[in-house]
C-alpha positions in Angstrom: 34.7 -114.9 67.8 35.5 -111.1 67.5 35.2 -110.2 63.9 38.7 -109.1 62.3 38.9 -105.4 60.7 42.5 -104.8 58.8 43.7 -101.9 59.8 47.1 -99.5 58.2 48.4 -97.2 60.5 50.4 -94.0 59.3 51.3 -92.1 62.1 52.5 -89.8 59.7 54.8 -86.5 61.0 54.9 -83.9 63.9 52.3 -84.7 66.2 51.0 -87.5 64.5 52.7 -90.4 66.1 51.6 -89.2 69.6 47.9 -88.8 69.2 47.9 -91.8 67.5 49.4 -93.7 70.3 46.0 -92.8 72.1 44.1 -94.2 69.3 45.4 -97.5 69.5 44.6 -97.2 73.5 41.4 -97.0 72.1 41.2 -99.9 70.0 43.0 -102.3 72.5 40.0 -101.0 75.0 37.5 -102.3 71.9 39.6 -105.5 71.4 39.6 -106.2 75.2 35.9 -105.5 75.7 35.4 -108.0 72.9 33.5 -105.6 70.7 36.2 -106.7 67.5 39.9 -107.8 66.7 42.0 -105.3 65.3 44.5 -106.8 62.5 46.7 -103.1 62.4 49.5 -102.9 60.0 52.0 -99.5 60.5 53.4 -98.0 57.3 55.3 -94.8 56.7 53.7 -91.8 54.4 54.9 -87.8 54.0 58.2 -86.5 55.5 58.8 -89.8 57.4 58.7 -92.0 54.4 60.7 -89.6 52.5 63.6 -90.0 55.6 63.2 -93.8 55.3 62.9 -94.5 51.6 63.1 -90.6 49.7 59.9 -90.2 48.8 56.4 -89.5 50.5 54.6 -92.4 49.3 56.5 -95.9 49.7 55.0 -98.9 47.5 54.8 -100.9 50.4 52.3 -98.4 51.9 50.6 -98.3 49.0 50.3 -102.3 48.7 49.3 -102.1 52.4 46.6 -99.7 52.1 44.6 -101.9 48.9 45.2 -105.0 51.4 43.1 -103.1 54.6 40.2 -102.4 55.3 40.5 -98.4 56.0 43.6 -96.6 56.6 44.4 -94.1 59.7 46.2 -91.0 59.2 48.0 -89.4 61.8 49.2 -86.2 60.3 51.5 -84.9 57.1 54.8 -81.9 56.7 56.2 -79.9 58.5 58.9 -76.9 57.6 61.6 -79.4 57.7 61.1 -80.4 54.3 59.8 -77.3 52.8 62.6 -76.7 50.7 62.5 -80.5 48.8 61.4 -80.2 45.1 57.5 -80.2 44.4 57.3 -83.8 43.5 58.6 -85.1 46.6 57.5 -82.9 49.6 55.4 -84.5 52.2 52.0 -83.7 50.8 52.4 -85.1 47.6 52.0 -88.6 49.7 49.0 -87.8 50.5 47.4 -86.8 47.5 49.3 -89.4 46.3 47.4 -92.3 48.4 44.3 -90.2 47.5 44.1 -90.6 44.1 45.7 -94.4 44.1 42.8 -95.3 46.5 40.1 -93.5 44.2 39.3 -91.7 47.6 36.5 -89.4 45.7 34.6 -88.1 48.4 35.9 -85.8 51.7 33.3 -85.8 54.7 34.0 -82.7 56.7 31.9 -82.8 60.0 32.2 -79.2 61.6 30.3 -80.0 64.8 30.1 -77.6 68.0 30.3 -79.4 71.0 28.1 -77.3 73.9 31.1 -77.4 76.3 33.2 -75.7 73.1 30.6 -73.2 71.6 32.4 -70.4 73.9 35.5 -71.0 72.0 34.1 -69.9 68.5 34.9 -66.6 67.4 31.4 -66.2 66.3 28.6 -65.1 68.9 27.2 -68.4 70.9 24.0 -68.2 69.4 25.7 -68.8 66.0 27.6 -71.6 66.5 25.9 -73.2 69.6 24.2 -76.8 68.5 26.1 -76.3 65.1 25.9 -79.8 62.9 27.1 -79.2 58.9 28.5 -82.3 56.7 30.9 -80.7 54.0 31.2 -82.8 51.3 34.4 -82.5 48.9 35.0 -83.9 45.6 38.1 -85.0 46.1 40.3 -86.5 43.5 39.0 -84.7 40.4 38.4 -80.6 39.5 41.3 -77.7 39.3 44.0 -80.2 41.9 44.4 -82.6 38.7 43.2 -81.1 35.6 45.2 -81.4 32.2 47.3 -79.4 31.0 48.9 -77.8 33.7 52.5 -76.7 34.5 54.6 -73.7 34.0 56.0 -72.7 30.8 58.1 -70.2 29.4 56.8 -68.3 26.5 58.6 -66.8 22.6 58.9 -63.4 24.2 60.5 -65.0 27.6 57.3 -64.7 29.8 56.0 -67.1 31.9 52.9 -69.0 32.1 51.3 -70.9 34.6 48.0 -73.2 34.1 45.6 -75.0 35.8 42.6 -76.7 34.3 39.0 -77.0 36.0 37.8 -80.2 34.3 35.1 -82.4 35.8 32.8 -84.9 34.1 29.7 -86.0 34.3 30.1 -89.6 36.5 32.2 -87.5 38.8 30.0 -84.9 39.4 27.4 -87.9 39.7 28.9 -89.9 41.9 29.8 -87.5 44.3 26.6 -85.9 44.1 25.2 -89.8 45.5 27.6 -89.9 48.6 25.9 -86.0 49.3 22.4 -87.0 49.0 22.8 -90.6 50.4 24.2 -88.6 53.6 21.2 -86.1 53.8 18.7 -88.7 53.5 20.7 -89.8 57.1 20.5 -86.4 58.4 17.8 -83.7 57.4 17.1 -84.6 53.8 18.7 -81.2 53.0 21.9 -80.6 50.0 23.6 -77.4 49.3 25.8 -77.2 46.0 27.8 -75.3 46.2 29.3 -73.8 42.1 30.4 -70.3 40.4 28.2 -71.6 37.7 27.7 -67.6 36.7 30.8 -67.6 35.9 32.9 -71.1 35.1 31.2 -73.3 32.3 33.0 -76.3 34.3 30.3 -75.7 37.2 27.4 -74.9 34.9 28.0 -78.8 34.1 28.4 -79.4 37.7 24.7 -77.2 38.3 22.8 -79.2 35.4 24.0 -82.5 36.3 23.1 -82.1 40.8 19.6 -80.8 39.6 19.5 -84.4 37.0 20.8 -86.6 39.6 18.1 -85.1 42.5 15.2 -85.3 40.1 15.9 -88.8 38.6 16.9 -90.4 42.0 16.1 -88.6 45.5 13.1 -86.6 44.8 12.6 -86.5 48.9 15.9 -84.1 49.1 15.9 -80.3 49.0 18.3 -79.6 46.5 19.6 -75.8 46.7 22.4 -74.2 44.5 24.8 -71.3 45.9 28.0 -69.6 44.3 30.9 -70.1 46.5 31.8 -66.3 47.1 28.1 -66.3 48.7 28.7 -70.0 50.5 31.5 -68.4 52.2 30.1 -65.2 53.6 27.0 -67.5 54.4 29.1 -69.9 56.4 30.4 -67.2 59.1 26.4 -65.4 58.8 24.4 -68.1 59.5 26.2 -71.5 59.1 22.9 -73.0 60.6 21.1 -72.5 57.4 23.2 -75.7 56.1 23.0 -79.3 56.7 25.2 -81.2 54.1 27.1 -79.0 51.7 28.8 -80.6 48.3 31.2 -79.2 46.2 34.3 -79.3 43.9 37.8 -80.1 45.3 39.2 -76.3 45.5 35.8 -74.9 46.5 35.5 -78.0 49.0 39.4 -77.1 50.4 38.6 -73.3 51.2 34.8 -73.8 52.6 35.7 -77.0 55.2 38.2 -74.9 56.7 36.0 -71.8 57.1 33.8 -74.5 58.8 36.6 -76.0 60.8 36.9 -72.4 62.3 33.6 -72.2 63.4 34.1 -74.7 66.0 36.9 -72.9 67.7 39.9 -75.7 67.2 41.1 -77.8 64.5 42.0 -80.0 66.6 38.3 -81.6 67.4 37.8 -81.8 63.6 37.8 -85.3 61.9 37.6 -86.5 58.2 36.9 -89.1 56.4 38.0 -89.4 52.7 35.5 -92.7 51.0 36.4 -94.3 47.1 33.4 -96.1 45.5 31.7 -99.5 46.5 32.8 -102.7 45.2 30.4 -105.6 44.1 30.9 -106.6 47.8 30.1 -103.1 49.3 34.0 -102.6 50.1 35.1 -99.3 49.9 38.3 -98.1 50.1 38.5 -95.5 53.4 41.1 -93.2 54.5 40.7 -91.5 57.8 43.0 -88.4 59.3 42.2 -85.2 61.7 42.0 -81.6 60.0 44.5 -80.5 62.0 48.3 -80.6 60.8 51.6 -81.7 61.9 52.2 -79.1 64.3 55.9 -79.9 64.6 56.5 -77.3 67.0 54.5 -79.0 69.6 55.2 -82.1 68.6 57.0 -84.7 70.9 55.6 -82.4 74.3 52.3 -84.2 75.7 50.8 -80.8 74.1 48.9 -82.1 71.5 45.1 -83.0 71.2 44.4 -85.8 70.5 40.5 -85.7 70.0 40.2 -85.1 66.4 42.1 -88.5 65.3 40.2 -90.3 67.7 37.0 -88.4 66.0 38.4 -89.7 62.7 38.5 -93.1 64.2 35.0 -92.9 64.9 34.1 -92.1 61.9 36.3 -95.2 60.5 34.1 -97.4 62.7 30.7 -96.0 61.5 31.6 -95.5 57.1 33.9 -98.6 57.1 32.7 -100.9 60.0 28.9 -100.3 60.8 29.8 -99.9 64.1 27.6 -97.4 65.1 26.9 -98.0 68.8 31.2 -98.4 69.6 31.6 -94.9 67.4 28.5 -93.4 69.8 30.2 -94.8 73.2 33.7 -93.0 72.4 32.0 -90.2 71.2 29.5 -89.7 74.5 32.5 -90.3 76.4 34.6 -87.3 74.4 31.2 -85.2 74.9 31.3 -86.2 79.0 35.0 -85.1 79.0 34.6 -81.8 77.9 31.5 -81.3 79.8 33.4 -82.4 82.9 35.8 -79.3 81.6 38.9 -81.1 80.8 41.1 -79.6 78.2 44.1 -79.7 75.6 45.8 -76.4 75.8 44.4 -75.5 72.0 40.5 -75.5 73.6 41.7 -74.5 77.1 39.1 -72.3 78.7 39.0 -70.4 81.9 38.4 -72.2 85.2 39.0 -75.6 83.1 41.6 -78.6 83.9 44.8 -78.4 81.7 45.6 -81.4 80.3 48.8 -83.1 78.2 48.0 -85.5 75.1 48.8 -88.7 77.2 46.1 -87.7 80.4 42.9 -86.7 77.4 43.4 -90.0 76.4 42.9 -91.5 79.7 40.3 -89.1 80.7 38.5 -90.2 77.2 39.3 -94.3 78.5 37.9 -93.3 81.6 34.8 -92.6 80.6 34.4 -95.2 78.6 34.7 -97.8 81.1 31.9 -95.3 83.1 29.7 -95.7 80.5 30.7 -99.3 79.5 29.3 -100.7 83.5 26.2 -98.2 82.4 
């Protein structure tokens, strides 16, 4: 009997609903191989909830995310509801789902592909066998700080604040998902702080250097200021293996990273909320990459970085480790075999719409499936 994973679908905006059509190609190739049963469940979230119900994040999604198992995000906005008060624009959904999830911790794989490295902007030797893990606090720091707002002041000025305000389990806790991942990978952390100059990431500083002492004494634990991270990144992003940081810090260093790899649309994420006495975690699981509502709709879009999230859901959420490496050996054969989306399209490769990746990616499978 195939075990049963409970699974909430949010296609989401733009291109969202088209690349993840060729997910679910995917998990109807698992279910058919006999590998597990998907139980998926599709809700609405960002400008298409707000056209169904007026606002980004429905309590029915809500109810149907706490009832899953993980959640799979197609993709959030677009211009058409740009002009929608802050409250309600498409966004606010997702940071919405975000904090009612306690989804604390952003993985941020910026991986270079060999068939890709060309496509960086950065020299080959680089970027070429690139592997970092940015890791982003994610539901705490300067994004939901009290106070904040905008106020008017006596004289008739204006004021805007935001407050940087982290404490010591969430600096903690995040700090474990970091070094729990390094001990995985090369037993290496870089936290990243502006501790010589915010008192908020002095705590942040002192409380890493506690947590590495008291409980992973086999990690390398180094400190960098952000301003330095960033330079560092585009220098010699080699030098890092996993990278932790605050949520604003975390925003503006995993896109510097995504660019590294030449497209955000082979980027996945994965955004994890604690373990419960059980080990269940709540798990969302989207591409980098946004709405792209221009494309959207065309066969254009890529859709290898949501089937790279979905990976990712079947190794953090479903210890599937040897189904996450087929798909993603078969992704790796694909591109080697030069067969591209028209965001990584390279000279002398095969163009390729959304619909005919997907069966290239299916294709391969079933090659490596028979062995």
């Amino acid at each position: 009997m195939a075990d049963v994973k409970k699974v909430l679908v949010l296609p989401g905006d733009g291109i969202g609903p088209e690349v993840m059509t060729q997910v679910r190609r995917i998990m109807a190739w698992l279910e058919d191989a006999g590998k597990v049963k998907f139980e998926v469940t599709e809700g609405l979230l960002g400008g298409a909830a707000i056209d169904a119900t007026g606002g980004p994040m429905p309590e029915e999604t809500l109810t149907a995310a706490k009832a899953s198992d993980a959640v799979l995000l197609g993709a959030v906005g677009g211009p058409k509801w740009d002009d929608l008060p802050f409250d309600i624009k498409p966004e606010r959904g997702l940071l919405g789902i975000r904090k009612e999830l306690g989804l604390f911790a952003n993985l941020r794989p910026a991986v270079v592909f060999d068939a890709l490295a060309e496509a960086s902007t950065l020299k080959l030797d680089i970027v070429k066998g690139l592997d970092i893990m940015i890791v982003r606090e994610l539901t705490g720091g300067i994004y939901f700080g009290q106070p904040r707002g905008i106020e008017t002041l006596p004289d008739g000025t204006r004021k805007g604040l935001n407050s940087l305000v982290y404490t010591t389990p969430e600096i903690t806790r995040i700090g474990k998902v970091a070094m729990d991942l390094a001990m995985k990978r090369g037993k290496r952390v870089c936290s990243v702080d502006k501790a010589n100059v915010l008192e908020c990431t002095v705590l942040w500083r002192e409380e890493m250097i506690k947590l590495q002492q008291e409980q992973y004494p086999e990690i390398d634990l180094t400190h960098m200021y952000v301003d330095n991270a960033s330079m560092q990144l585009v220098r010699n992003p080699k030098q890092f293996d996993v990278m932790v940081t605050t949520n604003m810090f975390g925003d503006i260093l995993s896109d510097c990273a995504a660019m590294l790899t030449g497209s955000l649309g082979m980027l996945p994420s994965a955004s994890l909320g604690d373990a419960d006495a059980q080990g269940k975690r709540y798990a969302l699981y989207e591409p980098v990459h946004g709405s792209a509502p221009d494309i959207a709709g065309q066969n254009l879009a890529n859709p290898l970085a949501t089937i790279l999230s979905f990976t990712m859901m079947l190794r953090y959420s479903f210890d599937m480790m040897a189904e996450a490496d087929l798909i993603e050996q078969a992704i790796q054969n694909v591109l080697n075999a030069g067969i591209r989306t028209g965001d990584i399209m390279q000279e002398g490769a095969t163009k390729v719409g959304t619909v005919e990746m997907g069966d290239a990616v299916l294709k391969e499978m079933d090659a490596l499936a028979k062995g």
